[in-house]
C-alpha atoms as one frame of an Amber mdcrd trajectory, in Angstrom:
protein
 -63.644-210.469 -44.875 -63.688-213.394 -42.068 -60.272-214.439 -43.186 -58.691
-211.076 -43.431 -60.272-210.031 -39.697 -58.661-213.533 -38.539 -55.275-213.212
 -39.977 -54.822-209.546 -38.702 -56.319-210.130 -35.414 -53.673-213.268 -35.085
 -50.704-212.967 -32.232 -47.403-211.435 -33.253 -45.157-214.130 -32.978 -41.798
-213.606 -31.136 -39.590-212.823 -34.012 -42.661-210.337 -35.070 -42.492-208.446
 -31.785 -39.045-208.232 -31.380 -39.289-206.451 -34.650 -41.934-204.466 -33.684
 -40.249-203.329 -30.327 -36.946-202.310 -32.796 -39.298-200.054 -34.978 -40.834
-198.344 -31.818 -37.249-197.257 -31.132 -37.590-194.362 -33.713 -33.631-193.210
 -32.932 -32.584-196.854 -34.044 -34.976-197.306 -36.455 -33.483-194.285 -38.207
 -30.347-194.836 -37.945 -30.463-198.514 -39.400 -32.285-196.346 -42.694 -29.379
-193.699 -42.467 -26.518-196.480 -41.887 -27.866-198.674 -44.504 -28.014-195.893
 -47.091 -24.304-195.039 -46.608 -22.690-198.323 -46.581 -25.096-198.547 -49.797
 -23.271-195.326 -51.559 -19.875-196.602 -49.911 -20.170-199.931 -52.174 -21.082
-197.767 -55.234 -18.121-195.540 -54.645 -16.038-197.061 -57.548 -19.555-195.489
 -59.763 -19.989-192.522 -57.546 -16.744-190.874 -57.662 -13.836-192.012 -60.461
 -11.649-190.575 -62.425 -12.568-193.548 -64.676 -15.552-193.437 -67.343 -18.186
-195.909 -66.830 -18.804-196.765 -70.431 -16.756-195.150 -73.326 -17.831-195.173
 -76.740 -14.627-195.386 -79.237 -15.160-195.997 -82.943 -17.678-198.045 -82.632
 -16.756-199.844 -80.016 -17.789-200.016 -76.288 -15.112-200.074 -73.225 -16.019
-200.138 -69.651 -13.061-198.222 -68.238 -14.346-198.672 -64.400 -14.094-202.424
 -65.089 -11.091-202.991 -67.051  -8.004-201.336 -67.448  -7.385-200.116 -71.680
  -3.854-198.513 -72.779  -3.648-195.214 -73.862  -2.722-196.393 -77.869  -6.398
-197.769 -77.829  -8.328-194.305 -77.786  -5.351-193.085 -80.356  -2.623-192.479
 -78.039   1.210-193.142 -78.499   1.730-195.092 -75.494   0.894-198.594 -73.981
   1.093-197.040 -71.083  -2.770-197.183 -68.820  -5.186-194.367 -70.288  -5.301
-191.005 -68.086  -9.255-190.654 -69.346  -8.451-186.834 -67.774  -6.121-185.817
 -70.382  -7.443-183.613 -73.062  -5.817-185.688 -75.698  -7.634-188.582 -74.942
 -11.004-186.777 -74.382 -10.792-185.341 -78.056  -9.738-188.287 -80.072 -12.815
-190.069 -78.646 -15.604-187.140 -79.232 -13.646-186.416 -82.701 -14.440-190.405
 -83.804 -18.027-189.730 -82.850 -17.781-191.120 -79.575 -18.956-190.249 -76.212
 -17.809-190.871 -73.069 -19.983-191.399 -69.522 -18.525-190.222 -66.710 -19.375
-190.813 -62.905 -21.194-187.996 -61.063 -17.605-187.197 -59.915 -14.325-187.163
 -61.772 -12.210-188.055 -58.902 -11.414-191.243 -56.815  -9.131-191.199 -53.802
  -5.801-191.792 -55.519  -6.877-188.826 -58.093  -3.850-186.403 -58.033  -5.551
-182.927 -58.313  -3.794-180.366 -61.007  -4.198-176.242 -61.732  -5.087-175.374
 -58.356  -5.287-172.017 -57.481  -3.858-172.389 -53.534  -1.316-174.521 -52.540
  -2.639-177.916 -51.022  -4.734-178.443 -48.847  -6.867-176.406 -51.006 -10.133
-175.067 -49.113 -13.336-176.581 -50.265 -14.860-175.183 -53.162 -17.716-176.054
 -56.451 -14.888-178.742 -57.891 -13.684-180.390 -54.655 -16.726-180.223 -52.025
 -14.202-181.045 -49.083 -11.265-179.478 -50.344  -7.846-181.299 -50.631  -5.538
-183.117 -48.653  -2.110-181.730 -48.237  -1.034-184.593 -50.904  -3.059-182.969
 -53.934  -5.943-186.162 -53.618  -9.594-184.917 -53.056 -11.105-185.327 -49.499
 -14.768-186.458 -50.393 -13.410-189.152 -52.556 -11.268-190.499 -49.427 -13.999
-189.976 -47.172 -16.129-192.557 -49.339 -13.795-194.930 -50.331 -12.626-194.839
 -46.673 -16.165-195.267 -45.429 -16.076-198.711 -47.304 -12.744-199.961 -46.606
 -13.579-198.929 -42.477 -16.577-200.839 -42.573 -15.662-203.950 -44.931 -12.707
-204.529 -42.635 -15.135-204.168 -39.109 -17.765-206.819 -40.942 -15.204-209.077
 -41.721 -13.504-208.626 -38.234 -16.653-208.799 -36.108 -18.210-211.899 -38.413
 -14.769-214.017 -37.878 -14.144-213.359 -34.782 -17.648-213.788 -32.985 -17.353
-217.045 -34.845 -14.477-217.878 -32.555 -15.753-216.444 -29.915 -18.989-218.481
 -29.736 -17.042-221.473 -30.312 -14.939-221.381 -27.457 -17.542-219.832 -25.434
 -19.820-222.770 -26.064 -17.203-224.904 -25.577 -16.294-223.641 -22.241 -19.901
-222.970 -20.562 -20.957-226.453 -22.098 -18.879-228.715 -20.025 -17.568-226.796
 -17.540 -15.111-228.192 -14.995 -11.535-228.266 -16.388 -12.470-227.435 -19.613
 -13.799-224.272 -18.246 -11.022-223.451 -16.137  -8.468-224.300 -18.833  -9.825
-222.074 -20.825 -10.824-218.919 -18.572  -6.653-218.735 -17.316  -5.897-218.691
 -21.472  -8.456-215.762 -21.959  -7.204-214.094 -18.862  -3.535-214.620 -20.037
  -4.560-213.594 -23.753  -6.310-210.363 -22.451  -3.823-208.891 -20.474  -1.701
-208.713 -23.712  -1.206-205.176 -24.798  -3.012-205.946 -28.305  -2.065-201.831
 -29.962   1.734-202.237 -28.939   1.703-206.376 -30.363  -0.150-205.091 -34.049
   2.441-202.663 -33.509   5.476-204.949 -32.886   4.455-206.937 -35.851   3.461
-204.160 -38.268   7.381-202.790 -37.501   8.288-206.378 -39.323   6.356-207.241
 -41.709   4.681-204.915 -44.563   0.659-204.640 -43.835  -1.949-205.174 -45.804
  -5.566-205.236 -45.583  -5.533-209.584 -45.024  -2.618-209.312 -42.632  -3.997
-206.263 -40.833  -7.339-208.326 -40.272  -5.610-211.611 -39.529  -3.255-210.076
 -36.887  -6.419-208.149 -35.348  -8.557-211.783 -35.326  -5.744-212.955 -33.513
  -5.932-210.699 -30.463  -9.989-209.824 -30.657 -11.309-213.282 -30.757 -12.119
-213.280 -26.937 -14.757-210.207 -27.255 -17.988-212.445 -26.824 -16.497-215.492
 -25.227 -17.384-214.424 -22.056 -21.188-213.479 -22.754 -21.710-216.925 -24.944
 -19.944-218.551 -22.020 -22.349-217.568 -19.493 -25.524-218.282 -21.233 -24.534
-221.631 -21.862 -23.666-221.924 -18.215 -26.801-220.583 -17.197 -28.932-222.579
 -19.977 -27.149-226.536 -20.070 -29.206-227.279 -16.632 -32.775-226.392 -18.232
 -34.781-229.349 -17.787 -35.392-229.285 -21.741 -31.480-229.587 -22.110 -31.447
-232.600 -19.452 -34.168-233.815 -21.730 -32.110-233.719 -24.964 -29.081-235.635
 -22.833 -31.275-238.613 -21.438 -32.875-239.214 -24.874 -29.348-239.849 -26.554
 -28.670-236.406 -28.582 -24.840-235.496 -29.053 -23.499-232.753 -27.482 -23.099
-230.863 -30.869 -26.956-231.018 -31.302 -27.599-230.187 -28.118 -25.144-227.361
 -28.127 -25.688-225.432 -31.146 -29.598-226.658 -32.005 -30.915-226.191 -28.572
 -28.529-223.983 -26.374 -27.460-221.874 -29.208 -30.220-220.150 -29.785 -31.222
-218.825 -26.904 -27.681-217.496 -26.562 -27.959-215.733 -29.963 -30.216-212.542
 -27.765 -27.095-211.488 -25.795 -25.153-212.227 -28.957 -26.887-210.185 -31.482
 -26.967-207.421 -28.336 -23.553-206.835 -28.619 -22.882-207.023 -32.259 -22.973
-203.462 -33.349 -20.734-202.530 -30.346 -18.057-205.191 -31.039 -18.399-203.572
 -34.924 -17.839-199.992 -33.272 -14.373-201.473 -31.514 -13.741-202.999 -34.754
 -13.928-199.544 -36.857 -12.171-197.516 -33.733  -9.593-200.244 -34.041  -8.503
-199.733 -37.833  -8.633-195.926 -37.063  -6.117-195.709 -34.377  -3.592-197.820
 -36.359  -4.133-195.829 -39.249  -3.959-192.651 -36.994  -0.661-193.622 -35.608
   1.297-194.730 -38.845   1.326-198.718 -38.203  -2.348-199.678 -40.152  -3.048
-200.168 -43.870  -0.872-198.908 -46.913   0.024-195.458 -47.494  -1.755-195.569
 -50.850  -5.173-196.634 -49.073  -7.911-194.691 -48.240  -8.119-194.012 -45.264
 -10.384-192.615 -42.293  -7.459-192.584 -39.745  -5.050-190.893 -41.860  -7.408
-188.043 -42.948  -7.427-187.775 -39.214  -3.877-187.562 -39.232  -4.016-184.685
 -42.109  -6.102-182.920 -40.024  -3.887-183.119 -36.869  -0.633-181.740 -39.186
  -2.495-178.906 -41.066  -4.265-177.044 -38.726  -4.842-173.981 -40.796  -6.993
-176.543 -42.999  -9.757-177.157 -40.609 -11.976-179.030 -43.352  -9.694-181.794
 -43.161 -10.164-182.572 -39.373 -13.807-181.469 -38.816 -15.120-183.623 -42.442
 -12.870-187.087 -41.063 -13.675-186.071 -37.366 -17.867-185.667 -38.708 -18.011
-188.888 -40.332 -16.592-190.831 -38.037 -18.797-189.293 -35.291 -21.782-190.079
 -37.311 -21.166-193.264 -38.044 -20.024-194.848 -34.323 -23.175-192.477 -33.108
 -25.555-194.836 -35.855 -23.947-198.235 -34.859 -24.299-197.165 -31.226 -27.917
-196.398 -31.760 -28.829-199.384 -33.599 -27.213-201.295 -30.575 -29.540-199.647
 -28.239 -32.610-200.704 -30.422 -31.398-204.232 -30.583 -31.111-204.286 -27.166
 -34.427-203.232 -26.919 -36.253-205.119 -29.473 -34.722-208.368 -27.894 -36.048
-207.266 -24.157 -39.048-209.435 -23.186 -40.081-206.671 -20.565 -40.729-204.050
 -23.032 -43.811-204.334 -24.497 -45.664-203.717 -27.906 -47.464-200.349 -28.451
């Protein structure tokens, strides 16, 4: 009983409260839940929604459809041609062989052309498409998900790679100062006032985009988002007596600058994280919007956007794209505040 009464009576330590401050926030707390959940589903799209079974069962044999592609001749077909698992045929020479097939919870995926409708695409939502259609024949949910993930694998990437470069110049810049400082402020200033939409632009006109090239040409003008916060807390932090310390006793400046300054940085760093990821996902959807972001065959949250600006008597196509991105800049935003927050020392612990 002695031990238990010591170790919960025992002070929070720093990493404890700042996590205690973020739960407090109830609005961010949620949303990290809510975000965490749908990024979760967005990875498990490929399961979720497919037009692919997950496991087929074919004379005695198992395929995995929704990890390798099979021809049609190998569930009895006359072509080598990739299996349409939606065709009739294919579906009755594998229950006639006492077979089975397992399907996801929804027979569509984003590239799923949509036959027998009753209306002319966009079809309205209804029990077989939740969303409706686009004006393309491809079902809206299925975009919506598979765009979800695509959105937010290319902000993750975008945000980790480029506040990688950003701390590194930053460090390197409020470290030593002087020239090196200066040098580098009239490139960031220069690099700035580039117009970065028209440039990705420029080079999209030339060159055929991809997801890679897309995320290396928007590295190339983001980079300099948190140079100027890491930049000023090393400023403020390399004159701490602890850092003067470090220098007399002989430590290199890499040691000094990413064991000791670092650190302390990483508050203001992790601070702006989730809004740098909002600019990233904001970024992907206006290229998309305007024509000049990833392939047409891609799913997209930016071109469902699109559909809904050029078929305005299908209002489920702009209000579901319009909702989701909404939703999910409002949940970044809001675990942003709660970071902010949690990594406050004047806020206290209730």
């Amino acid at each position: 009983m002695t031990n238990k009464t010591n170790q919960s009576s025992a002070p929070l330590t720093i990493n404890q409260r700042r996590w205690q401050r973020f739960k407090n926030n109830r609005r961010g707390y949620l949303s990290l839940w809510l975000f965490a959940i749908f990024f979760l589903l967005s990875l498990l799209s490929n399961v979720l929604m497919n037009d692919k079974p997950i496991l087929i069962k074919y004379q005695d044999h198992f395929y995995f459809p929704i990890i390798e592609t099979y021809s049609e001749s190998s569930f009895g077909g006359d072509f080598a041609t990739p299996a349409n698992y939606l065709e009739p045929i294919i579906i009755e020479n594998i229950e006639q062989s006492g077979g089975y097939i397992i399907w996801p919870p929804f027979r569509y995926s984003y590239k799923t052309l949509v036959y027998n409708t009753e209306t002319t695409f966009p079809t309205p939502p209804s029990a077989e498409h939740w969303l409706g259609t686009t004006d393309a024949g491809f079902d809206v949910m299925a975009n919506l998900l598979y765009g979800f993930r695509v959105s937010m694998l290319f902000a993750l990437l975008l945000c980790f790679v480029t506040s990688l470069i950003g701390i590194f110049f930053g460090a390197l810049q409020g470290y030593y100062g002087g020239w090196v400082d200066l040098f580098g402020q009239r490139i960031i200033e220069i690099w700035n006032g580039l117009p970065v939409l028209f440039m990705i632009i420029l080079l999209s006109s030339i060159m055929t985009l991809n997801f890679w090239w897309l995320l290396a040409i928007t590295i190339l003008f983001g980079w300099t988002a948190l140079v100027g916060v890491v930049r000023a807390e090393f400023l403020r932090t390399r004159n701490f007596e602890y850092i003067l310390a470090a220098k007399a006793l002989g430590l290199s400046h890499h040691k000094i600058m990413f064991r000791h300054i670092l650190p302390n940085a990483m508050v203001a760093i992790l601070t702006f994280l989730p809004f740098i990821l909002c600019g990233s996902i904001t970024t992907l959807t206006s290229l998309d919007f305007l024509g000049f972001g990833l392939p047409i065959d891609s799913p997209s949250l930016g071109r469902l956007l699109l559909q809904g600006k050029n078929n305005l008597q299908a209002p489920w196509l702009g209000i579901s794209s319009f909702l989701i991105i909404a939703v999910l800049l409002s949940l970044l935003i809001f675990i942003g505040e709660a970071v902010r927050d949690a990594f406050d020392p004047n806020k206290g612990v209730n």
